[in-house]
Structures are given as structure tokens and as C-alpha cells.
LOTOR-57103 format. One line per 10 residues: their letters; for each residue x, y, z of C-alpha. Coordinates in steps of 0.1 Angstrom, whole numbers. Each point is the difference from the previous one (the first is absolute). Layout:
<rs>
A) X Y Z ~ ...
</rs>
This chain:
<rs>
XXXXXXXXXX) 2472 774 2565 ~ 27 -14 21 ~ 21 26 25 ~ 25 -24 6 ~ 32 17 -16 ~ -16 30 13 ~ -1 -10 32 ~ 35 -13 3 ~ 12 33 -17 ~ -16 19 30
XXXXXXXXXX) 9 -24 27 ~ 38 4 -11 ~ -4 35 -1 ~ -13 3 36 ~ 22 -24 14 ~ 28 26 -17 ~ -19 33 19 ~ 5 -21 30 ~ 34 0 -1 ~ 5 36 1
XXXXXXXXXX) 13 13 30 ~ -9 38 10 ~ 28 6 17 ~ 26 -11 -28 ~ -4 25 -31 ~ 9 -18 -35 ~ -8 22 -30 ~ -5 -29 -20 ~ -19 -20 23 ~ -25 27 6
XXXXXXXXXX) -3 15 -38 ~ -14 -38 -8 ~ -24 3 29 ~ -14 38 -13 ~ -3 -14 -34 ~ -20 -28 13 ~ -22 22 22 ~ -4 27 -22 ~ 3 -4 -37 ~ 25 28 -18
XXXXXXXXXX) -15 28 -10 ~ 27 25 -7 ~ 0 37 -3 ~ 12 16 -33 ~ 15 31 22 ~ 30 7 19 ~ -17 4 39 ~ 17 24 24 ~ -8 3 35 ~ -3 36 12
XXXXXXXXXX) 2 -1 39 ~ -15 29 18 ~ 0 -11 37 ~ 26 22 7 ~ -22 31 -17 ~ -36 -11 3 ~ 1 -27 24 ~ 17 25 27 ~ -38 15 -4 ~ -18 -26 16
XXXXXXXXXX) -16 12 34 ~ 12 -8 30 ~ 35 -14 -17 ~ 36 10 19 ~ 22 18 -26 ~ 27 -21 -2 ~ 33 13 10 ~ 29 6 -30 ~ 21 -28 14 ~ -32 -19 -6
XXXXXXXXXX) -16 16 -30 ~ 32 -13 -16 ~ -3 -34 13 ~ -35 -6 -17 ~ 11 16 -32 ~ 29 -31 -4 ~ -26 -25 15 ~ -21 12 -33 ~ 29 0 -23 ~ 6 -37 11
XXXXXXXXXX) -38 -7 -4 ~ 7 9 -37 ~ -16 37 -3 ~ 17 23 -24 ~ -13 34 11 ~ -1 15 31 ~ -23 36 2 ~ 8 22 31 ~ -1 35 13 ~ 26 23 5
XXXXXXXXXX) -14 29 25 ~ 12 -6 32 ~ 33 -2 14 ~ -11 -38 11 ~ -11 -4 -38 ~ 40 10 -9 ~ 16 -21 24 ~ -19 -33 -11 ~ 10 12 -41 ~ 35 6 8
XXXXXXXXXX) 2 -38 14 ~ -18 -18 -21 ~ 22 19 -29 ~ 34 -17 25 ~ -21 -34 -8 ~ 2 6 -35 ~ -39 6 -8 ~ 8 35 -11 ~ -16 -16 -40 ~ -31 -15 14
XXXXXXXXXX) -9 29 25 ~ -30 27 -17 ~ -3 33 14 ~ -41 10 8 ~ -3 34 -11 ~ -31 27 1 ~ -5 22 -35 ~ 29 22 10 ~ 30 7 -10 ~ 16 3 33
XXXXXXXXXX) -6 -38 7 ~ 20 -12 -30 ~ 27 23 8 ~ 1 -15 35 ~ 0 -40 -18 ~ 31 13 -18 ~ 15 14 30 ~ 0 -37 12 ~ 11 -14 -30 ~ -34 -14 -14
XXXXXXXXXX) -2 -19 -31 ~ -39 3 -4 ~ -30 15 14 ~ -36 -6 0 ~ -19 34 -7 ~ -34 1 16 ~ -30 19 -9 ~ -38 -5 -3 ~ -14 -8 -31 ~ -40 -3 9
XXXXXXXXXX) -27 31 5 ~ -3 -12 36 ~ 34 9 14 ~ 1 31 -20 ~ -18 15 16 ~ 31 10 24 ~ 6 26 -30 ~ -24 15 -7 ~ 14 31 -11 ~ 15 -23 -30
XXXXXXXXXX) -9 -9 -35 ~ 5 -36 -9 ~ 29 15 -24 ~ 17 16 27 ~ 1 -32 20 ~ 12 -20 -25 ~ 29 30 -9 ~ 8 -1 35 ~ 12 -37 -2 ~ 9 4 -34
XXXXXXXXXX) 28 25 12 ~ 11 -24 29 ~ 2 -35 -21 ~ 25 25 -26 ~ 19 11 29 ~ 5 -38 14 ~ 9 -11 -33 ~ 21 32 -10 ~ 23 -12 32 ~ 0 -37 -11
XXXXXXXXXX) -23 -14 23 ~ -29 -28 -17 ~ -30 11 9 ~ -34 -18 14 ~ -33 19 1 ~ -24 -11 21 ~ -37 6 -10 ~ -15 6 35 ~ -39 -13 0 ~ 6 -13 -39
XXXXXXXXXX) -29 -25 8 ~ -23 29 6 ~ 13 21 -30 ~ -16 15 -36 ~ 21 -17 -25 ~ -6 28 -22 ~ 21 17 29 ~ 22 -21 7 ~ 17 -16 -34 ~ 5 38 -6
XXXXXXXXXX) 20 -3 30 ~ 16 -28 -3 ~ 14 11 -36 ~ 11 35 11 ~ 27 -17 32 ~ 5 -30 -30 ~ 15 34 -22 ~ 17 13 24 ~ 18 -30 11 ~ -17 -22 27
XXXXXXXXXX) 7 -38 -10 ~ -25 -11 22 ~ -35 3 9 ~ -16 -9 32 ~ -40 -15 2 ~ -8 13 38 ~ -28 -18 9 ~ -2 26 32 ~ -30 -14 15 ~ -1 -33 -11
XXXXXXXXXX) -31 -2 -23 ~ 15 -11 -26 ~ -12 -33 -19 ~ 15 -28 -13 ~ -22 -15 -26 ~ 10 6 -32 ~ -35 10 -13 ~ -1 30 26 ~ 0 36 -15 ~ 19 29 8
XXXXXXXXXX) 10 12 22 ~ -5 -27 27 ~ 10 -25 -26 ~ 36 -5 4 ~ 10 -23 -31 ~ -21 27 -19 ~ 23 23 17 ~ 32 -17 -11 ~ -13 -11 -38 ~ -12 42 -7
XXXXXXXXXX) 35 8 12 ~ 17 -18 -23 ~ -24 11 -30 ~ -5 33 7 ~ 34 12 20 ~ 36 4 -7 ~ 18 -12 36 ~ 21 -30 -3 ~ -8 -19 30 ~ -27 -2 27
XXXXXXXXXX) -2 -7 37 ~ -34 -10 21 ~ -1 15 37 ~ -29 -19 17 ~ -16 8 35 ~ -19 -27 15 ~ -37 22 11 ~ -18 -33 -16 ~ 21 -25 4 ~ 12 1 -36
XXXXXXXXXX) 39 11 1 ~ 15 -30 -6 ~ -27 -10 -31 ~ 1 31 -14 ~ 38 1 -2 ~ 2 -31 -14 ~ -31 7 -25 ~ 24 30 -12 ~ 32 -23 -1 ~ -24 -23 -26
XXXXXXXXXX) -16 26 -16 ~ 36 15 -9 ~ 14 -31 -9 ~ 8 -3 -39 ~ -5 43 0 ~ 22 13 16 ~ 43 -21 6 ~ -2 13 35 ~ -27 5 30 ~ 7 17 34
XXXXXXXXXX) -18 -12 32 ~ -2 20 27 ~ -3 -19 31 ~ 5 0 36 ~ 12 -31 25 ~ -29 -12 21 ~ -21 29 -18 ~ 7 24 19 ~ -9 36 -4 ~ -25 29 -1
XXXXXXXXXX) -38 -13 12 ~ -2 -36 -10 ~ 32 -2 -15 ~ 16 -15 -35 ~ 8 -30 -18 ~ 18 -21 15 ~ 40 -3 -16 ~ 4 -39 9 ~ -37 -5 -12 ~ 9 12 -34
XXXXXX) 34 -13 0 ~ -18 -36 5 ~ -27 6 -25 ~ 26 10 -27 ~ 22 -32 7 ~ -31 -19 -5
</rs>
């Protein structure tokens, strides 16, 4: 067989990689380059990135809370970077201070208000002028065992009344399955359906402890593109988001085995992510790790 024209191809293709200069940026330029590196393999979804730093990052031990004045300043340096939600709290006066300026930025659309199964936390998210909030509860046996003077019905009423109540006020609502890669699906589609009725548009995979897997032939409930393909058979909630903590190792393949495994399901994925990783224990995928594994 003879590699000559094959050869040549390469050879002009290297000595056109060699050209490239890191410290001058041409869109064009480098889109030939990816395609060359890495050939196209293009997701059938609309990707959002969900940045948590300024929620669970803060959560990382050892970590300075950032000041407002500073808080603020990340939350445009993520803006720039290209996310397009921003989750925070609102319970301390430090908490309300950073809001109100990052609202003076004009973030006031991307920013999502963290909020307990209460309705006193969304009333405070539409003191400040919230848009959306993410509603968080536990959805496996393990964790509920902080009630257990509750019936599984009464939890699921409990969330039920505070997902209306959101949406009653005109807020869009997330849900956050806490521990969802340690739950009964027989539990937890029930869930899922019953915040889906009551008007939650999106449901968040928490993989809380970060043993979640990413190969498509894993079961539930470790099994995360199990977990997003039974959520689209077997639930009503329009969209889905995957929270991944980084115990193993796995954050960032896991969120982008769910980002796959929802591509050509679902129009839209959330990705809830952290710069650097940062947060509780080990941390969270990374947001410019998925950012770059979606470009390419």
C-alpha cells in the first residue's frame, strides 16, 4: 500500500498546528485544529451549565467566604466563561449584599435561589427578586432517616406543597433528588411525578456521594444513564440536571455520561458544576472541564 498522499496530507496538517500561536485566539484557526484532533461528535441537546461555586463550592473546608464585593466579582467572571445559571444562598446578611450586586450587574436572570422544603425559603427568593429556585430534599431510605416520624407520603406532600407554592408565585422550579444514586426507583419516579404535577420543570440526579457510574450497562440506582433513560420513560418532568460529587474520582465522567445519555431524550440538560471543583468533601465537576468536553 503506498502512504504517500497520506503522508503529505498529515505533514501539511502538522506544519498548519505549528502555526498556531497560544497567545493569539482565532476561532477559526482553532475550530480546524479541534476538528482535526478530535473528530465531531455532536450532542443532540441544548447543554446548560449550572454553576454552584457560589452555593456548594463555598462548602469546601478550609475555603475563605468570599466577601459580596467579591462574590459578585466571580459571578461576572462565570458569566464571561459562558455559564447560564448561577445557584446561591440567601440567609445571611453577607448572602443579600452579594445578590443585590450581582442583580446591579445585571445577572438578576441567571442567579437560582437554594432553598430547604419550606415555604419560608421561597418567600425569602421572592423577597430578592428571584426568578427560580432549586428545591432540595432527599429522595433515598438512607437520608430519611432524619424523619423518621414521616411516611414516604408525607415527605413527598411536604415538597409537593412547596414546588406549588414556588410555581403559584411564578418562580420555575428545580428539584433536587438528594442521594438519587442511592434511591428505590419505585420511590423515587413516584417522586419525581408528584413535583412534575405540581409544577417543577426540572429534575436534579444528586449523585451525593459520588458512586454513581458511568457505563451504560450499570443498573439502578448507581447507574446513571439508567437513571436518566427511566426518567424519561417512566416520569413526567420536562428537563433534567446531574449534580456530581467527586468521592471516586468520577464527577466529571459521570456528568458527562448523563449529558450523552440525555442527548436525543430530552432538548435540554443542566450541569451542575463548580470552578476548580470545589465544594463539600472532595468536591464537584469541574465547570471548565465540562465546558471543554462539550465543545469537543
Amino acid at each position: 500500500m503506498n502512504f504517500d498522499k497520506m503522508e503529505k496530507a498529515k505533514r501539511e496538517q502538522l506544519g498548519e498546528i505549528r502555526g498556531f500561536s497560544p497567545l493569539e485566539f482565532d476561532p477559526e484557526k482553532w475550530e480546524k485544529l479541534r476538528k482535526v484532533v478530535y473528530k465531531p461528535h455532536p450532542l443532540n441537546l441544548d447543554v446548560v451549565i449550572d454553576d454552584t461555586t457560589l452555593r456548594e463550592g463555598l462548602q469546601m473546608a478550609g475555603l475563605v467566604s468570599p466577601r459580596p464585593a467579591d462574590t459578585c466579582r466571580i459571578a461576572c467572571m462565570l458569566r464571561d466563561t459562558g455559564v447560564e445559571r448561577l445557584e446561591v444562598l440567601t440567609y445571611t446578611n453577607s448572602d443579600q449584599e452579594a445578590i443585590k450586586l450581582m442583580q446591579d450587574e445585571g445577572l438578576e436572570k441567571m442567579l437560582a435561589a437554594w432553598c430547604r422544603v419550606t415555604r419560608a425559603d421561597v418567600d425569602l427568593a421572592l423577597k430578592f427578586d428571584f426568578e427560580q429556585v432549586g428545591v432540595s430534599h432527599p429522595v433515598s431510605y438512607i437520608h430519611f432517616e432524619k424523619w423518621t416520624d414521616k411516611s414516604l407520603q408525607e415527605l413527598i406532600e411536604r415538597v409537593v406543597d412547596t414546588v406549588a407554592y414556588a410555581v403559584e408565585h411564578g418562580l420555575k422550579v428545580f428539584v433536587h433528588g438528594e442521594d438519587s444514586t442511592r434511591a428505590d426507583w419505585t420511590f423515587e419516579k413516584v417522586f419525581i411525578n408528584a413535583v412534575a404535577d405540581a409544577g417543577a420543570s426540572v429534575y436534579r440526579i444528586c449523585d451525593t456521594i459520588g458512586c454513581g457510574l458511568s457505563d451504560p450497562s450499570a443498573s439502578l440506582p448507581n447507574g446513571i444513564p439508567a437513571k436518566i433513560q427511566q426518567i424519561k420513560k417512566d416520569t413526567k418532568i420536562p428537563n433534567v440536571e446531574i449534580h456530581a460529587h467527586d468521592d471516586f474520582g468520577n464527577a466529571v465522567e459521570n456528568t458527562m455520561a448523563a449529558i450523552r445519555a440525555a442527548s436525543g431524550l430530552f432538548d435540554k440538560v443542566y450541569a451542575s458544576t463548580t470552578f476548580l471543583g470545589i465544594g463539600d468533601r472532595a468536591g464537584n465537576a469541574e465547570t471548565e472541564k465540562i465546558i471543554l468536553n462539550c465543545y469537543v
